[in-house]
Every structure is written in C-alpha cells, then in structure tokens.
Steps between C-alpha positions, in 0.01 A plus 500: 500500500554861426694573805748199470497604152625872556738388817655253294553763199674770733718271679644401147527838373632588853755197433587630154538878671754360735695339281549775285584713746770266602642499116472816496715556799809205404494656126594849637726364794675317219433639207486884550539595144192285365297689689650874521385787723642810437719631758568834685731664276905502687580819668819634341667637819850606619544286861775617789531451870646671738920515440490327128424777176123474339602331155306468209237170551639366163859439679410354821197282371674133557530313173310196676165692597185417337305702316240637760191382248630141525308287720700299787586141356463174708837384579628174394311222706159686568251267558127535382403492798719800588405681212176478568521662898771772315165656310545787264586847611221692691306751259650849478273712707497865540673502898782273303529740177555797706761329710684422206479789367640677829750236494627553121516872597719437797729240288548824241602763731723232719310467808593101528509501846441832612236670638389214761170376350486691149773370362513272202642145668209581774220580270548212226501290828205622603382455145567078559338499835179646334527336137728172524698405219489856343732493221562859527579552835721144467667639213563844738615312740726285272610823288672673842616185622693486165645827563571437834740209394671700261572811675637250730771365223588881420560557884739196501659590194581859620594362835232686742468151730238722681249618246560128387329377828228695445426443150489116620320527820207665293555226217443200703138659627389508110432268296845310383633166365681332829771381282568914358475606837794260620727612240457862587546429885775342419649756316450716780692268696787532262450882535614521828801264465631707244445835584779532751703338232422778251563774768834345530581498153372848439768617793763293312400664138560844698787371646662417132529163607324344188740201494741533778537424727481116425152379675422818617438721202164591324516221238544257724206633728231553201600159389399364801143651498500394170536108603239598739251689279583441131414753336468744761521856345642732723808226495464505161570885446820461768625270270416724201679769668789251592528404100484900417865565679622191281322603207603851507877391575513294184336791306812734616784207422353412154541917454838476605576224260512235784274244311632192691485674819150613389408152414569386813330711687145430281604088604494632889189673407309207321513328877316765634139447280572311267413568184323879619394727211771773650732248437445409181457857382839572676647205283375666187612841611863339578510339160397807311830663645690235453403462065541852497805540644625150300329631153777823560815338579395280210458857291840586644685140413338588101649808480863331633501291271353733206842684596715180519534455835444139521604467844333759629198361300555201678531612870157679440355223353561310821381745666143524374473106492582545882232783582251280263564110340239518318523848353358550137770548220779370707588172323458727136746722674740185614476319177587849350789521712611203419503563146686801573786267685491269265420624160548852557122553507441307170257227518571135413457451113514899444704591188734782512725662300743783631601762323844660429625797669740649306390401122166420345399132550437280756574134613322170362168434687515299802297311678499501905540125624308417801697368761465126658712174509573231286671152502827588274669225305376167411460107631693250442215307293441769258505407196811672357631584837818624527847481794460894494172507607525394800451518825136595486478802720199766582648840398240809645464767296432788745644803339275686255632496106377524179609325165497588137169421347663379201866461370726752442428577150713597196361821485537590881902395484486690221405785690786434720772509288376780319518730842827392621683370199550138675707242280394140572686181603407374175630832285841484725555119482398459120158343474225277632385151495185439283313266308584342205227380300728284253623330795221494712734617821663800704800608386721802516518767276652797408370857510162345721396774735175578668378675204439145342271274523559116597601422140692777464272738290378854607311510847172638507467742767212291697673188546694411817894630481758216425841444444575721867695384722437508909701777503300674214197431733680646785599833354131531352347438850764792654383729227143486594610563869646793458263667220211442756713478836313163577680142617465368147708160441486153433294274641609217761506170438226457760286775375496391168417115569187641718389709251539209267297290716218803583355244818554174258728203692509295177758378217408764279265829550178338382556158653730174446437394179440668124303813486156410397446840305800813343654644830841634393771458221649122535665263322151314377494209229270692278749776454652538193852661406503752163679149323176270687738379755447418852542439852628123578364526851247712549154562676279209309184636332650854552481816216573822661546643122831664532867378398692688722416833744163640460386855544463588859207431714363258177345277749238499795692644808574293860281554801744789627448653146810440351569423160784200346629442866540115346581476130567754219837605658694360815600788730832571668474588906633658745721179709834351426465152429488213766499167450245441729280653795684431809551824687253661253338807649163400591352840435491703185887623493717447214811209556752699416899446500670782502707446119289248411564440125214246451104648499164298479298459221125413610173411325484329111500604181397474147733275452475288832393154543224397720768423799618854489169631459476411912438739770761389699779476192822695530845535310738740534761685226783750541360863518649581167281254297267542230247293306208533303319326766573714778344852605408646833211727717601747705366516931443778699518504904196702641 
C-alpha cells in the first residue's frame, strides 16, 4: 500500500529528525567546543558608576568570569532529563543584536546603572528576557557583577564603609557565587567594627601617643583591628608609621655611635611587623654604619701599633670588635698584636738577626720561639730517670723570646774578643779540658782555650765555641746587648728544655728509643775515633760520622728550626743549680740565687751517652768550667 508505505517512511525519517535534533542540542549544552559558533566579538570598555572612578575593563574584569563565547555548562548533577528542558540558547535575532549592541555601548562609556532603562545591567537583561541563555548578555551581566565585587574590596580596604554598601547592594542583584558574596558581606561587617577603632588610633598617632600610654596608644589600637581584620591596610600603614619613629631613632643612635642602643631599638621595632622590608633595609643601613665606623677605628688601632703604641693598639682594637664582632681583618690585626706583645711583631719560626749600632756586624741569627706549655722534667719510670728531675711540673712559656739558631760558633766569639779585647776563663786559669785520643778520655790541659778544638788542635771558625766557661757565655751574651741595645742572654733552663722538646713529651726529641735515621751528633756504635776506637755505650746501630763536634747546623734542624739543641755540644744556661724542682718557677723565669757559684749544663753532646742524650737530663758545674764538650747559644727577650 502506497500510502502506508509513504506514512511509514516519514514517521521514521521524522523519528531520525528528532533524534538528531536532540544530539544536537546535549552535544552543544555539553560539549560547546565540538560544535563552535562564533561569538560576538567582547566589547573592550572602561565601566564606572556613580561615586567609584571609570577604570580600565582589563583591571576590574574578575579573574573568575568566563569568557563571554563560552557556552553555560551544566552543573554537577544535571540530569538528562534537565538538560533536555534547559535547550540551547535562542537564535541571535536582529531585536537581540541591536540590544546588545546598545548594551556593550552603555558598558563602555559606564552607564551600568544609569540612565533608567538604557543602561547596560537593564539592557543585557532585557537581552535574557528576549533571547534566554545569551552568553553575551550572561557574560555582561557576569563581567559588572565582577567589578561590582571588587570595587567593593577597594572600598573596604580604603575604609569608605559607605561606598562599600553600595558596591554590595548592587553585587548581590548580579550574578555572584553565594559563597564570594558572604565573604565580602562579611568583610563589610568587619568594616564597621573597626572603623571607629582606626579613628581612634589616628587621634592617638596625632596625639604622639604611638606606644604610651600603656593600652591606650596607637600600637595597641591598630593591633587590635589587626586581630580583627588581619591584614587590614589602613592598620597596616599606622603600624608602618609606628615602626618609622623606631626606625628613624635607631638610624640617629647608630650615627651617634650608640650601636647597642641602636640595636635595641631595631629588636622593639621587629615586634611591630615583623620581618617588614623597612625593617630589614633599616638593619642593613645600621650595619653599614656600624662596619664603617669599625673598619676606621680598626685603621686607627694599625696605625697605633705601626707607631708602637701597643696599648693604645689594643684599646682600639676592642673597640672595633665592640662596634662590629665580626668585622673583617680584626683577628689578622689581633694575632698581629699579639705578635707584637709577644715577639715584638716577629712571627713564630721567623729568623732574625740584629744588627750592631755602633760597629759593623750584627748578632747570630735567631729564631722567634712560639710560645705554649710543656710538661718540664721527667717520670719516675723513665728509663734513665734521674732524683733531679723531678717533680714533674707544667712550666708556661708566655713571654715572647727567641734562641740562637745554632751554637755560638768559633768564629762569632772570635768576633767578640776581637772588639773588646776579652781574656777567657780558660786564658786566665791556664787551660781547658779536652780529649785525649791516646787515652780515650777528658782530661785537662794546658794552654786549651776556645781557639781549639776538642782535641786540642786549631778551631775552625764554623764549629761550635768550646773550652768557655758560663761566664765566657755570659760576657758574650752582654756584648751582643749592648752592640744592638736588645735583651740578649742566656737561655733558661725552662726555655731551653722546651725548645729541646719543640711539642715532643718523649725520652728523647724523636721518640723513646734509638733514632731510626742521622738526627744530630751522638755517641753512636758505628762511630769511629782517628785510632778506630769507640763508644762503650752508645746508641746501637748508630753512625752519625763525626768523632767529636761537627760543623754547625750539620744536621736536619728541630720543628722550631733550631739546629744541635741535643748533641754536638751541651750548652750552659741561664739558672743556678738545684737539686731538684720543688719551688721551681712554673713559668719561663730563670732559678736564680743571688751568688750562686754552681750553673746548669743542659742537652748532650758528642761525647754523651744515650742517658744523657734525654730531654729531661741535667747536671750542673761551677761557672768557671771548661770542656771540650761544652759550648752555649745565646736568647733574646722580645
């Protein structure tokens, strides 16, 4: 049947019409940008109402409008059954068009609300009622209501409570979030609590009372709207201006030099805002002064002391580390100082050698000893360990000397009795004591004098002076004082057995048994007299290669740089003899009895065994003596 045939055809295609239409419809509800229709392009406008300054569209626009082409998304929970009754957005005709277009003009020169009737909120309305669901006259609508809420916030934060109200008022008739428009009600709410609050504080700021009285001062009343509205800026700048007196007072004490009163002004500030960029930049400003002024009296304490004005280098000193701790160059300029205390402004290990003031020539080089503490004698258990040893005692070397590098040599005492005509213990008494080879021992002899050598042939003038007596010593060490006008003498016991040791606490310099490798002149079994004899107790597996003194500075020096301190020669000091170190003077002093006829010999010799080779060893001989085995170094206080 044709006619069943034909009914039956359109109903289907009317079927498939339908349906299609209703795709059509969910995929743009939904979907928008599958299917996209280009939209009216956005007015850029400027928007104002009445008591609030047009501003460009750009700064008002809320971040959380849509784009006026996007089409209006179902919200969560839309059913298809709702989407379906929702529709799409009427067609655009020409009535709508021109409405927008009145209504875009009005948004651009401000007329929001104003005329009645032909102004922008009233025309995109009038744009829904016609055309539902408009996306451009929603996103109008949306795009004033944005502005509306913030010009709102910039009324509150400027605290004008009334051009707040109507900001709002005119917000909650547009379209808003409820949850945004709460928070800014609320805020207006908080607006009027605190704006009698910051009228009060404003009175007290005029008033000077910034912190006093107590509770009733401008701090105290901006905090408080603070605790209401955090944040709130108008408190924000009383505060700033409260911080400004501080800031400024601690700019005008650090100027004056008062850095502590200055830095505790910037810790009254800190409780104001903390951690404010006028604050900080305050701090810097504050610490500037203070390095400056620091960096000068440290320029001032260099030149006192470049004059030798310790003390006055000193007090300056102390001065800038109490302007600035931390101030660059100051522990230089301390450990400088105390060079120039201690060693005269030598360094540790320096050598030195004065020269004479009155003749050509100068003094032996010396070396400046560092200063320190050491344990002075030795234990009970020591192997070799001797009564005179003993007690044990630390002795602190705290005044700044140095010491001979080497011996007094031949040709140096030569020097000395060439300038001043000297005549020797051993001249005036008759001779010396010195080795006899055919007898293998010490012995006296006649017409010895330090111009011989330990076997009574002709001293060369590098090896270290023998035959002198302590007195010989003495008058040497005198000379040098007064040809270069410095403390030159003997050394104490206690200097000498610290430079000995150079930091070492053990039996002998390098340790407490036999020296693995050639460290000075001892008495070694390898060594050989000129007739092959040798030592019957000596250092086992020991050559040092020499029968008697060696040339100065022969072997490698100790760690203070000093040359034969143990072995070649032993070396008269300074102290009378004691039999032991009860009441010994636990610094670096000399023991000395007034008429003491008794001196101390210290370190070994050539000719020592391995017992008297010992740091802590000691004998003692009257001040007249002389031996082939004996010499001396000269000291000099700094």
């Amino acid at each position: 049947m044709p006619g069943t045939e034909l009914t039956r055809k359109q109903h289907t295609l009317g079927g498939i019409a339908g349906l299609a239409l209703l795709a059509f419809a969910l995929v743009y509800r939904f979907f928008p940008g599958v299917l996209h229709i280009e939209p009216m392009p956005e007015p850029q406008v400027a928007t104002s109402v009445p008591g609030y300054p047009a501003a460009p569209w750009s700064a008002l626009k809320p971040p959380t409008t849509p784009a006026p082409s996007a089409a209006p998304q179902a919200e969560s929970g839309t059913s298809f059954a709702d989407a379906v009754r929702m529709g799409p957005p009427v067609p655009t005709t020409k009535e709508v068009a021109a409405l927008l277009r009145k209504a875009a003009a009005a948004e651009k020169e401000g007329a929001l609300f104003e005329p009645k009737g032909a102004n922008a909120v009233a025309l995109y309305r009038e744009v829904l009622v016609a055309a539902p669901n408009n996306q451009d006259a929603e996103a109008g609508l949306e795009r004033i209501g944005g502005a509306l809420r913030d010009w709102t916030i910039a009324a509150i934060e400027r605290g004008d409570e009334g051009a707040a109200q109507r900001f709002l008022a005119l917000y909650a008739e547009l379209p808003h979030s409820e949850q945004e428009l709460a928070k800014v009600r609320a805020r207006v709410r908080t607006l009027r609590e605190v704006l009698p609050l910051l009228a009060r504080a404003a009175d007290q700021v005029k008033a000077g009372q910034l912190t006093e009285p107590a509770n009733a001062n401008a701090l105290a009343t901006y905090r408080a709207v603070m605790k209401l509205d955090p944040g709130n800026r108008l408190a924000d700048a009383g505060l700033a201006t409260i911080e400004r007196s501080y800031l400024d007072r601690a700019l005008a004490e650090a100027a004056r030099d008062e850095f502590a009163a200055a830095d505790g002004t910037l810790g009254e500030a800190s409780a104001i805002r903390p951690g404010s960029q006028e604050l900080l930049e305050t701090r810097l400003r504050v610490d500037g002064i203070r390095s400056q002024r620091a960096a000068t009296v440290l320029a001032q304490a260099r030149s006192a002391l470049d004059s030798g004005d310790a003390d006055l280098a000193e007090k300056l000193a102390k001065s800038a580390q109490a302007i600035s701790p931390d101030l660059a160059g100051l522990d230089a300029f301390n450990e400088r100082l105390r060079n120039a205390r201690l060693y005269a402004s030598f360094a540790p290990g320096q050598v030195i050698r004065d020269r004479f003031l009155d003749i050509a020539g100068s003094a032996p080089p010396m070396v400046v000893i560092p200063t320190g503490e050491f344990v002075m004698g030795s234990p009970a258990d020591e192997a070799g360990h001797q009564d005179n040893e003993e007690p044990q005692r630390r002795v602190r070397i705290d005044v700044g000397f140095a010491l001979g590098q080497s011996d007094v040599t031949v040709g140096q005492f030569r020097e000395f009795v060439g300038a001043t005509d000297y005549v020797s213990d051993a001249e005036k008494l008759g001779g010396s004591a010195v080795y006899e080879e055919s007898t293998g021992r010490i012995a006296e002899r006649r017409g010895m004098t330090w111009r011989n050598d330990y076997a009574g042939g002709r001293a060369n003038d590098n090896l270290p002076v023998i035959n002198v007596s302590w007195n010989d010593a003495n008058a040497y060490a005198a000379w040098l004082a007064a040809r270069t006008g410095k403390q030159y003498r003997l050394p104490t016991e206690a200097e000498f057995e610290y430079a000995v040791r150079a930091g070492s606490t053990t039996r002998y310099p390098w340790g407490d048994g036999n020296p693995g490798k050639v460290v000075g002149n001892f008495t070694g079994d390898g060594d050989r007299s000129p007739t092959k004899r040798s030592w019957s107790v000596a250092f086992p597996h020991y050559s040092d290669g020499y029968w008697g003194p060696a040339p100065v500075k022969n072997f490698p020096a100790n760690p203070f740089g000093l040359y034969d301190m143990d072995g070649n020669v032993s070396q008269w000091v300074q102290d009378c003899w004691h039999d032991n170190y009860v009441r010994a003077p636990r610094d670096s002093s000399a023991w000395v009895n007034p008429g003491c006829e008794r001196r101390v010999i210290r370190g070994g010799s050539w000719g020592s065994d391995p017992d008297q080779v010992r740091s802590a060893y000691r004998t003692a001989a009257p001040a007249d003596t002389r031996s082939a085995r004996v010499g001396f170094r000269v000291a000099r206080t700094l």
